[in-house]
MARDO-435003 format. One record per residue (C-alpha): x, y, z; residue in three letters. Coordinates in steps of 0.05 Angstrom, whole numbers, plus 5000, padded with zeros to 4 digits. Each point is the difference from the previous one (the first is absolute). Layout:
N
+------+-------+------+-----+
! east ! north !   up !   r !
+------+-------+------+-----+
!    X !     Y !    Z ! ALA !
...
+------+-------+------+-----+
//
This chain:
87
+------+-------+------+-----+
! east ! north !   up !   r !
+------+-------+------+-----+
! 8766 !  3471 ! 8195 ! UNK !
! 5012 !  4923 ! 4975 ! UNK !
! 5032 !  4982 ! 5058 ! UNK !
! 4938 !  5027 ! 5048 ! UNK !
! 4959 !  4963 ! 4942 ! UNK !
! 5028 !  4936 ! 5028 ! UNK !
! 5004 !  5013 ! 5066 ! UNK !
! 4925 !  5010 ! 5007 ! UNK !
! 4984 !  4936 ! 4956 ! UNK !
! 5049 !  4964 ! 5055 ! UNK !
! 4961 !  5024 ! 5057 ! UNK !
! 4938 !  4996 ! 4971 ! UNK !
! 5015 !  4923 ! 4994 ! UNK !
! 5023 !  4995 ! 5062 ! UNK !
! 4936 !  5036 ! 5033 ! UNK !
! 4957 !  4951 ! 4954 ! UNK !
! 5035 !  4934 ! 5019 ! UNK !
! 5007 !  5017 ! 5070 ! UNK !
! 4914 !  5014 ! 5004 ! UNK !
! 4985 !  4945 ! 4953 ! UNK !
! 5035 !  4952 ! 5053 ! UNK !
! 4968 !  5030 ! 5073 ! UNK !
! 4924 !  5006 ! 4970 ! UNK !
! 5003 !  4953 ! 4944 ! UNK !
! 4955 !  4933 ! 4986 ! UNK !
! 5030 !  4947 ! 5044 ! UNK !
! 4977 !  4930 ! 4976 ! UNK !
! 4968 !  4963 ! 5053 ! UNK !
! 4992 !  4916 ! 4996 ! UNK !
! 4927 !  4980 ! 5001 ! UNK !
! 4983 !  4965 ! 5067 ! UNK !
! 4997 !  4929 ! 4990 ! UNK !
! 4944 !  4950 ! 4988 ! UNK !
! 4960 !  4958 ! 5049 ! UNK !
! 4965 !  4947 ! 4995 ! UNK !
! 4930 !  4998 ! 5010 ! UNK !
! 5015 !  5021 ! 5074 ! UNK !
! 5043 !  4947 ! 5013 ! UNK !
! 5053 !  5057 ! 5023 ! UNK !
! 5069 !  4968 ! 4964 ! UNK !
! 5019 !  5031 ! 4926 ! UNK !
! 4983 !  4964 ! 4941 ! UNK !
! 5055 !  4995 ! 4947 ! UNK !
! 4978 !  5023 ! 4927 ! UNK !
! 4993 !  4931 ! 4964 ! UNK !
! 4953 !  4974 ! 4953 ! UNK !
! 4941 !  4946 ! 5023 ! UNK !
! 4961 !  4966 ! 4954 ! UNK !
! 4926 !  4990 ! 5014 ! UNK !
! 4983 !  4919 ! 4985 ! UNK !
! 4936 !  5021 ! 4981 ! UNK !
! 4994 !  5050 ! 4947 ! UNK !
! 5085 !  4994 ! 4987 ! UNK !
! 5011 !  5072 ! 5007 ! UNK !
! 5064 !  5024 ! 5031 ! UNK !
! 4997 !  5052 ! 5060 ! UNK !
! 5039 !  5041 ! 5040 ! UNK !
! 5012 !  4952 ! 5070 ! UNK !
! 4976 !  5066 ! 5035 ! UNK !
! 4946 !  5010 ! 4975 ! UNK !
! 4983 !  4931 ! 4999 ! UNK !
! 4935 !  4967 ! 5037 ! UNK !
! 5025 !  4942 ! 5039 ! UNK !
! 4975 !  4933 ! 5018 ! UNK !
! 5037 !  4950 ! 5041 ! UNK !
! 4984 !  4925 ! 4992 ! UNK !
! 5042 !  4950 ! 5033 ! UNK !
! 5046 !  5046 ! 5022 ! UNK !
! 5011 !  5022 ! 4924 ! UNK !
! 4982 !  5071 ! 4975 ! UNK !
! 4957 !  5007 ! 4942 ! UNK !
! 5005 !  5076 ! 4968 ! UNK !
! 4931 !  5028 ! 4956 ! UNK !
! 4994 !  5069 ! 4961 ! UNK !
! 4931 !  5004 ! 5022 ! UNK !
! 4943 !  4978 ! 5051 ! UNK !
! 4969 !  4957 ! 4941 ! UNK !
! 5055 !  4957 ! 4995 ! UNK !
! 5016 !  4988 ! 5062 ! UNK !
! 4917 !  4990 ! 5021 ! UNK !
! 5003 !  4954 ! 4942 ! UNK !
! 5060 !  4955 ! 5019 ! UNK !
! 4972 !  5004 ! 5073 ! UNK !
! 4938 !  4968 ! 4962 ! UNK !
! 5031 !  4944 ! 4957 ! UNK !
! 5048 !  4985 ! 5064 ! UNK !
! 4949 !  5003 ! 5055 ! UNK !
+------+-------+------+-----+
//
């Protein structure tokens, strides 16, 4: 009686494992970010808006080039605003 005890817990394990791995969650990576449209990934490193001094995700980032120089604001103020005092 034990020993059929045992054998169903075995095989009840094994049934469990083997249907956990064919139908269970598979973890998927998240597509990676763009740019703005500009069609290359953008790495996941902190910019720091000269205006308001606020650090931001470079993805997320608005961008502004100036003499060949990128400029990165959290937020259409800013960036409106240095376009102002650097127009």
């Amino acid at each position: 009686m034990l020993l059929r005890l045992i054998m169903f817990v075995v095989i009840g394990y094994i049934s469990y494992r083997a249907v956990k791995n064919v139908f269970g969650t598979r973890q998927v990576p998240p597509p990676p970010q763009y740019n703005k449209g500009i069609g290359h990934p953008v790495e996941d490193t902190m910019v720091q808006d000269p205006i308001c001094q606020v650090y931001v995700p470079k993805g997320q980032a608005l961008i502004v080039k100036t003499n060949e120089q990128p400029h990165y604001f959290c937020s259409r103020e800013c960036r409106d605003k240095y376009l102002q005092n650097n127009s």
